[in-house]
C-alpha positions in Angstrom: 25.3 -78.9 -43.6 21.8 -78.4 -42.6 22.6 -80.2 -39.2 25.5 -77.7 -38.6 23.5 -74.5 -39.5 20.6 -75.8 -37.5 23.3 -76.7 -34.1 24.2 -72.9 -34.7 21.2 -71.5 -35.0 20.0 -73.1 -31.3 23.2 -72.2 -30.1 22.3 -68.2 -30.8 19.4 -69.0 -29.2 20.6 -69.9 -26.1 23.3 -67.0 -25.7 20.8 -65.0 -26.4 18.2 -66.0 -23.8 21.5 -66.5 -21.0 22.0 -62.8 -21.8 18.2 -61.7 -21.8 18.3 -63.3 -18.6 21.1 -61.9 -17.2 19.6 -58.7 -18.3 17.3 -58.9 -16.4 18.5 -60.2 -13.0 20.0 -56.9 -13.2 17.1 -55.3 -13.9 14.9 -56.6 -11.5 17.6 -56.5 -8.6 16.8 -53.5 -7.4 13.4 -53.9 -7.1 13.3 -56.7 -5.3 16.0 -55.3 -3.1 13.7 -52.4 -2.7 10.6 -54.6 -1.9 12.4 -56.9 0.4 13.4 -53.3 2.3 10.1 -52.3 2.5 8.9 -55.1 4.7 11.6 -55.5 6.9 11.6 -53.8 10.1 13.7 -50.8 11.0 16.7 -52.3 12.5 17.2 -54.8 10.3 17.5 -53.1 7.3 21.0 -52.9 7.7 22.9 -55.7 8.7 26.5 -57.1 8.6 25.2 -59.8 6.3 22.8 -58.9 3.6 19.6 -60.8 3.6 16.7 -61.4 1.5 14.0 -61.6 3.9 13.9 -59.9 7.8 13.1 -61.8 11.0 8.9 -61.0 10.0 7.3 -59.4 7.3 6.0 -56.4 7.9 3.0 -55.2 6.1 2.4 -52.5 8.6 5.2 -50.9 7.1 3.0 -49.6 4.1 0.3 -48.4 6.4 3.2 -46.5 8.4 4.4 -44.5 5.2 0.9 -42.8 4.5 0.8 -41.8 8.3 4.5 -40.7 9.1 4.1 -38.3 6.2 0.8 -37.0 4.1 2.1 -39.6 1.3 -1.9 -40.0 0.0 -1.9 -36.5 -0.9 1.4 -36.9 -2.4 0.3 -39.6 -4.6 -3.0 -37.4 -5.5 -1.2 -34.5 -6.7 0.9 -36.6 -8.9 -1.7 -38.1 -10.6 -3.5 -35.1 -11.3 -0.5 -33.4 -12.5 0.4 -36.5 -14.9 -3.0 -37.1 -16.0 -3.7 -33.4 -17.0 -0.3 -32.9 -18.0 -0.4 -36.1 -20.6 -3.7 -35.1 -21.7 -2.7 -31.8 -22.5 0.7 -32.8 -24.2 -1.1 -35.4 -26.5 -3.7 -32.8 -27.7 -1.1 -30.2 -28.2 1.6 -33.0 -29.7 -1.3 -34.5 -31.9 -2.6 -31.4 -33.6 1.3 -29.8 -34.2 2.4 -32.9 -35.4 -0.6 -33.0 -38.2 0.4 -29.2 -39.2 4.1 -30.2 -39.8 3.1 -33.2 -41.7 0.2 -32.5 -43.6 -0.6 -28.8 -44.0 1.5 -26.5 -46.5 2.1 -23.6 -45.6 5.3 -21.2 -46.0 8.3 -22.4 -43.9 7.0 -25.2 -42.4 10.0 -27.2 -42.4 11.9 -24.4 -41.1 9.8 -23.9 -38.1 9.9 -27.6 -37.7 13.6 -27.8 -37.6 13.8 -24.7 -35.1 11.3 -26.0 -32.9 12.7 -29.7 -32.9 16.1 -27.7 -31.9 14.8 -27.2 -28.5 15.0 -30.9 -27.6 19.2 -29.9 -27.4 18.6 -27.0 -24.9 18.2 -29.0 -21.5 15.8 -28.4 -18.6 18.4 -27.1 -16.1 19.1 -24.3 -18.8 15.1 -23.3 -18.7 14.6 -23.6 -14.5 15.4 -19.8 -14.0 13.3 -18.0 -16.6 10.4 -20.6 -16.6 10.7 -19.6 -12.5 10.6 -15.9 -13.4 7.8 -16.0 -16.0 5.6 -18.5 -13.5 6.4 -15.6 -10.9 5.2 -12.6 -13.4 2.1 -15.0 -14.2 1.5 -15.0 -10.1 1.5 -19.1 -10.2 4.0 -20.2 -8.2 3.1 -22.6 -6.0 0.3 -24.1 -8.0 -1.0 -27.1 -10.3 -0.6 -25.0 -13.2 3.3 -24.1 -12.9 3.7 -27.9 -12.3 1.9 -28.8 -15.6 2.2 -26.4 -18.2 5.8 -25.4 -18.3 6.3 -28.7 -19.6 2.9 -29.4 -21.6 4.4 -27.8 -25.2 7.6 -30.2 -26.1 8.9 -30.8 -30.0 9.4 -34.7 -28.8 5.9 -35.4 -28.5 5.0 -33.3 -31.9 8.3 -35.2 -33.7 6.7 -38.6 -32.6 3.6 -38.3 -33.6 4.5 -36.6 -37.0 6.6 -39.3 -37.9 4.1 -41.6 -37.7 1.3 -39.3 -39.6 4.2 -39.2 -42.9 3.6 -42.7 -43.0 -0.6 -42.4 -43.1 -1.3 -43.0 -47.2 -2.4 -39.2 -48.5 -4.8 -41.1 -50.7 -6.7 -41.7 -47.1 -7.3 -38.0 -46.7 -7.8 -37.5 -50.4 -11.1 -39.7 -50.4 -12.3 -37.6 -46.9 -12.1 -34.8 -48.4 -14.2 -36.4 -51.3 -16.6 -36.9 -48.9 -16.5 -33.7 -48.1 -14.6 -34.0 -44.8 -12.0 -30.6 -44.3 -8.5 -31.2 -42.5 -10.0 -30.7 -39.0 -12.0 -33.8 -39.4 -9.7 -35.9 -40.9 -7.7 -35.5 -38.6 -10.1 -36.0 -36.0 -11.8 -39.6 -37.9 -8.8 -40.8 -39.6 -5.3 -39.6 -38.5 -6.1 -40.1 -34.4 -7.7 -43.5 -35.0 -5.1 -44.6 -36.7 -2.5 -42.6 -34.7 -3.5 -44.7 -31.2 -0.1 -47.4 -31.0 2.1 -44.2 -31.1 -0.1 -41.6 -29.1 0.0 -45.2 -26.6 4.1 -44.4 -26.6 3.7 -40.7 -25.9 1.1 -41.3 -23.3 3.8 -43.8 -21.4 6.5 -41.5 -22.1 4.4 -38.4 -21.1 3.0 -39.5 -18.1 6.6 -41.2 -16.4 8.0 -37.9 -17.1 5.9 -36.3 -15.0 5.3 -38.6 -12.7 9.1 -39.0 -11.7 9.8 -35.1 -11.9 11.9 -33.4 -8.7 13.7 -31.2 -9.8 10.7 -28.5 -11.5 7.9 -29.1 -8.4 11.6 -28.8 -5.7 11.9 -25.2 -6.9 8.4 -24.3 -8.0 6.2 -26.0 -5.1 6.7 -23.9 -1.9 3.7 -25.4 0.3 5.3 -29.1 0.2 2.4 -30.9 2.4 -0.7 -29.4 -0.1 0.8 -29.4 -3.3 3.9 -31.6 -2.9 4.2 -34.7 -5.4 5.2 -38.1 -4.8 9.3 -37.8 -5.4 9.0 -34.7 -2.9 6.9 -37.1 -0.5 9.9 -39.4 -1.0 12.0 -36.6 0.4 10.3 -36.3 3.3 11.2 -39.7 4.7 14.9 -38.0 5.0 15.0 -36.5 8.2 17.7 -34.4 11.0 16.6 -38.0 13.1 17.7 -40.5 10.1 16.4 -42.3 7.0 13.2 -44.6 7.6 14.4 -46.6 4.9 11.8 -49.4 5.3 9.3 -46.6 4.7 10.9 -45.2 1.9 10.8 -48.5 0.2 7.3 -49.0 1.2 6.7 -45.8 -0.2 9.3 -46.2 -3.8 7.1 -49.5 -4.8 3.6 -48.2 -4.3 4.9 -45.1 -6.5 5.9 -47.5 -9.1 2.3 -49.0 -9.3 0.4 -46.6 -11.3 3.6 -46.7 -14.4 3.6 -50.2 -14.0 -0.6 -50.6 -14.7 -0.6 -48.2 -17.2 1.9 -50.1 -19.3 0.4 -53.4 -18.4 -2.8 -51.6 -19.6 -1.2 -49.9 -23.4 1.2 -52.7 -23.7 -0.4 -53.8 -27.4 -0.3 -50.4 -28.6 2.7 -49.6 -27.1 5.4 -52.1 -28.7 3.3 -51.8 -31.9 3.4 -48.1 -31.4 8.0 -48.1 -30.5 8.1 -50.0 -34.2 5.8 -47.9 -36.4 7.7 -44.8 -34.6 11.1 -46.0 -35.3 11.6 -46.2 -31.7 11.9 -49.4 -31.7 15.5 -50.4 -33.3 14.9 -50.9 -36.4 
């Protein structure tokens, strides 16, 4: 019997890595189609039979994307946008999220429930009057209408306030024996112990911004100064054709700075998708 359970458990096992693994062939496909684009040269890009590899590989090709558009000050404004912008949503997110959870006050789980209700309205509703209020504020065209609109969500606030319900009261309760007020308990004990889930907004935060169009399309008028790096993507589609190989070139040194920065929170973060309930459980 314990032979049988035993053949069935490594049986699970192996349909379950084959699938993994099939998983992620399909996940990985396009990104090494994508980096075997980039360092091909033009002409072969597309040929009657798909192949892997070109006749050289071109390394120039990376070089070429910085020059055949302004793609360094693409990538520059991007990262100052998604830094300032993440930094700006986890303060905001972080000190919300301790008022819903842990002050009292009258109709806080009202407000909560209203302000979680704007997760349902979607961005395409918002583009025209966030246009006509960063118009009134005179900052169109600049950093700020490419950070703030966005800087004051509920998901980041919800996150995070999940995870402070779950902090033992009797951890504040001995603070403020100490004589510590809510301000710095939250600072010395909620934020400490907050990091694997403030890891998960700072991922979640920082792609988001890092991979908007649609907002800096509409709101960013002087494209070569303030343009970011999915507008500088754009700019590789031309009236004379597609430079695909640069596009590529371009696509996987865009993907670099998401890719380190999970490498970098990648302890906090899957801690931080379980203690959220992010992470399917």
């Amino acid at each position: 019997m314990s032979e049988t359970s035993a053949t069935a458990r490594r049986f699970r096992s192996g349909v379950s890595h084959v699938l993994l693994i099939l998983v992620a062939i399909l996940f990985l496909g396009p990104l090494v189609y994508a980096v075997s684009t980039s360092l091909k040269p033009a002409d072969e890009v597309f040929t009657p039979t798909p192949e892997l590899f070109g006749s050289e590989i071109r390394w120039q090709n990376y070089a070429d994307a910085f020059t055949f558009a302004p793609f360094g000050r693409y990538f520059l404004n991007s990262l100052f946008v998604a830094v300032v912008g993440t930094l700006v949503v986890v303060v905001a997110s972080s000190m919300s999220a301790y008022a819903f959870a842990r002050l009292k006050f009258r109709g806080r789980e009202q407000l909560f429930v209203l302000f979680l209700g704007t997760l349902m309205v979607p961005q395409e509703v918002l583009i025209v009057p966030m246009y006509w209020l960063m118009q009134s504020l005179g900052w169109v065209d600049s950093y700020w209408a490419l950070i703030l609109p966005w800087a004051f969500t509920a998901f980041g606030t919800f996150l995070l306030r999940q995870f402070f319900l779950t902090v033992p009261a009797e951890l504040e309760e001995a603070a403020r024996v100490d004589g510590c007020g809510p301000f710095g308990s939250f600072l010395r004990i909620m934020l400490p112990l907050a990091r694997p889930a403030i890891a998960v907004l700072t991922v979640f935060t920082f792609i988001s911004f890092w991979g908007s169009f649609l907002w800096p399309l509409i709101i960013v008028n002087s494209v070569e100064a303030k343009g970011t790096v999915p507008l500088g993507l754009a700019q590789f589609i031309g009236q004379q054709g597609t430079q695909w190989n640069l596009m590529m070139a371009a696509s996987v040194l865009a993907m670099v700075p998401t890719v380190l920065l999970v490498v970098l929170l990648q302890k906090h973060l899957v801690r931080g998708l379980l203690v959220t309930g992010l992470g399917g459980r």
